[in-house]
C-alpha positions in Angstrom: 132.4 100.9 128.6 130.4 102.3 131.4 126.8 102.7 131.6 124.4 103.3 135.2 124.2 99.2 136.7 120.7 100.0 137.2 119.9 101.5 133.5 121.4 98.4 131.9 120.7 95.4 134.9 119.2 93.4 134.4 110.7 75.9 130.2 107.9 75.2 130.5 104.9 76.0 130.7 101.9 78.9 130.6 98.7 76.8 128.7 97.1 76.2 131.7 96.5 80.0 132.0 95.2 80.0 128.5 93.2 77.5 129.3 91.5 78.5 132.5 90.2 81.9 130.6 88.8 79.9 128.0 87.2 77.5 130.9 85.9 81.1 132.0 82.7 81.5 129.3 82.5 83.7 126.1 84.4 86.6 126.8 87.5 84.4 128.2 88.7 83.9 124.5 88.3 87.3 123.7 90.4 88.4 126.9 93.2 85.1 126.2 96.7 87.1 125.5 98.1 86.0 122.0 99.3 82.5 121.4 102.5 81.9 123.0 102.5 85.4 125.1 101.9 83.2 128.5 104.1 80.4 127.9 107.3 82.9 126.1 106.9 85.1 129.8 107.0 81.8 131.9 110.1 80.5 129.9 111.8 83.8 130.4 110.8 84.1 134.2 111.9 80.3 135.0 115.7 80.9 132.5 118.0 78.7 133.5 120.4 81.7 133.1 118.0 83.9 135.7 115.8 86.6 135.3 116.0 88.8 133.0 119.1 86.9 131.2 117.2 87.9 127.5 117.2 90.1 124.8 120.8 90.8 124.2 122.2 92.7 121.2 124.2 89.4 120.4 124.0 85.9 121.6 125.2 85.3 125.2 124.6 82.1 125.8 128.2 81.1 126.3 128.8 83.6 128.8 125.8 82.9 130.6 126.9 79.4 130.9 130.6 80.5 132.6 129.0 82.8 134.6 126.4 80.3 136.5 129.7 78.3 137.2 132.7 78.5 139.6 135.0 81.3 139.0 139.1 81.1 139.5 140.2 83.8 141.5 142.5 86.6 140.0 144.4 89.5 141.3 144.6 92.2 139.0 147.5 94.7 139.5 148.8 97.8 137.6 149.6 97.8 133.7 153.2 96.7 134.8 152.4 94.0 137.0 149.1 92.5 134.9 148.0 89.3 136.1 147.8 86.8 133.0 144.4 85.9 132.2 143.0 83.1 129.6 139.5 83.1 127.6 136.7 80.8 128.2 137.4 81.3 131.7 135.4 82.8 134.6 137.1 84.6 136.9 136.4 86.4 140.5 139.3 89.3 139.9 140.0 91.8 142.5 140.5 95.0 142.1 142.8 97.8 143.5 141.8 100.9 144.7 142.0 103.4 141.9 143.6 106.3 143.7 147.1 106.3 142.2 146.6 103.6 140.2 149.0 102.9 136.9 147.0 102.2 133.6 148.9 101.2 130.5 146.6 104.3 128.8 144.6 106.6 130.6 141.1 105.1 130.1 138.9 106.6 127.5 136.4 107.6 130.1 137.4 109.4 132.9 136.1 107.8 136.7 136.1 109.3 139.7 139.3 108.1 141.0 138.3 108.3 145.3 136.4 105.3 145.9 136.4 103.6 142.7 138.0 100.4 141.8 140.7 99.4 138.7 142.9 96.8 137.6 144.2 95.3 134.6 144.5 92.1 133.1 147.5 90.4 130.7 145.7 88.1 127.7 147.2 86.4 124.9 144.0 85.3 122.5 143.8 82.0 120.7 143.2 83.8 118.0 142.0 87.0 116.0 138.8 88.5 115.7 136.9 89.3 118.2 137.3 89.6 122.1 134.3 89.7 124.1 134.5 90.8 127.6 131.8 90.5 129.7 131.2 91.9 133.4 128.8 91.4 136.0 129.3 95.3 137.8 129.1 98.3 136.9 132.9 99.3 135.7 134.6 100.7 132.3 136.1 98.2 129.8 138.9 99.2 127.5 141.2 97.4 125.0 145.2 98.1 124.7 147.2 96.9 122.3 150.5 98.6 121.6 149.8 101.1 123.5 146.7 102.1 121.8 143.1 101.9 122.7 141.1 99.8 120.6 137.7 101.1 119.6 135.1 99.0 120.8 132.7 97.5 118.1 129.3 96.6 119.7 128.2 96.4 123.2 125.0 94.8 124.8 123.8 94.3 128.8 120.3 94.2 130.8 119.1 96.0 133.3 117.9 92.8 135.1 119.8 89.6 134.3 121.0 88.1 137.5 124.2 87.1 136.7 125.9 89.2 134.1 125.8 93.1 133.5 127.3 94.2 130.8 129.3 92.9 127.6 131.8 94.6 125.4 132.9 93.5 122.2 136.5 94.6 120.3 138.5 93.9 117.6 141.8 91.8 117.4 144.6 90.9 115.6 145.7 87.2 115.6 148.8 86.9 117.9 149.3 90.3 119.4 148.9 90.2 123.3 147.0 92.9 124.7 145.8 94.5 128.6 142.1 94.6 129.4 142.0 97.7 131.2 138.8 97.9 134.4 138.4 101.3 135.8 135.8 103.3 137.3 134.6 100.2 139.4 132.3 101.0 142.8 132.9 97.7 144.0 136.2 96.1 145.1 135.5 92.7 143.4 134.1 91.9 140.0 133.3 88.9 137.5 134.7 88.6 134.2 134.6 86.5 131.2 137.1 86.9 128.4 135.7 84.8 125.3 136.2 85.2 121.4 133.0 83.8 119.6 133.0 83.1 116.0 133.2 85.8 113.7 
């Protein structure tokens, strides 16, 4: 699923401020933000996940956690050569240029083929469910599974979270291997998270 990077891109502490406009005289309790206000923006601001890593859809916090680690590296070719990828992982995948490039399905959004980015990825899941993949660029996600699209179920991303842009969630079936699909990428090189929470 694509959507505009910047439309969607995105402990501790915060009494002391309360605290210094109650210090102040009368009016400083009348002007003190609601209880909590300071200290909830402080938490948020110092995340250990980055700035603007809050208020998702769904919970992230796994994702969040692959994504402020090392990533394997991963080249991702055509639908007939798709490099094998696991969940749980984080991976550094690059891309091919999409001019010419050979998707398993046509994507269900059409990109701008001349200076975009695609490749595809081969994933057996543990088990079925739900697949979550999750993206830190700008790029469209799809689904196929025997030689169908699968329609995504939910979707969530921030405008300002450091290290994660977008996620896209679709439904499974329990042992059918399936291609996620990138397309419509502007930049050669993306992250990528494959997970299945608990349904």
């Amino acid at each position: 699923m694509k959507a505009s990077k910047r439309s969607w891109r995105r402990g501790c502490c915060g009494t002391g401020l309360a605290a210094l406009l109650v210090m102040g005289g009368p009016s400083g309790a009348a002007d003190a933000p609601p209880a909590g206000a300071a200290s909830q923006r402080t938490a948020q601001e110092h995340s250990p996940h980055g700035v603007g890593c809050t208020g998702f859809r769904y919970d992230l916090g796994r994702e969040l956690k692959l994504f402020a680690g090392r990533p394997e590296q991963l080249v991702a070719g055509p639908a007939d050569a798709a490099a094998p990828a696991a969940t749980e992982r984080l991976y550094e995948v690059r891309l091919q240029p999409q001019e010419g490039f050979k998707f398993a399905v046509a994507p269900d959004k059409a990109t701008v083929a001349d200076g975009s980015y695609a490749g595809v990825l081969r994933v057996q899941p543990r088990q079925g469910g739900v697949l979550r993949v999750t993206i830190n660029e700008q790029a469209w996600l799809d689904v196929v599974v025997d030689g169908v699209l699968m329609t995504s179920r939910d979707h969530t991303g921030s405008a300002n979270c450091e290290l994660l842009h977008k996620s896209v969630e679709f439904p499974i079936t329990a042992g059918k291997p399936l291609l996620v699909q990138i397309s419509g990428s502007t930049v050669p090189t993306v992250k990528l998270t494959l997970t299945q929470p608990p349904t």
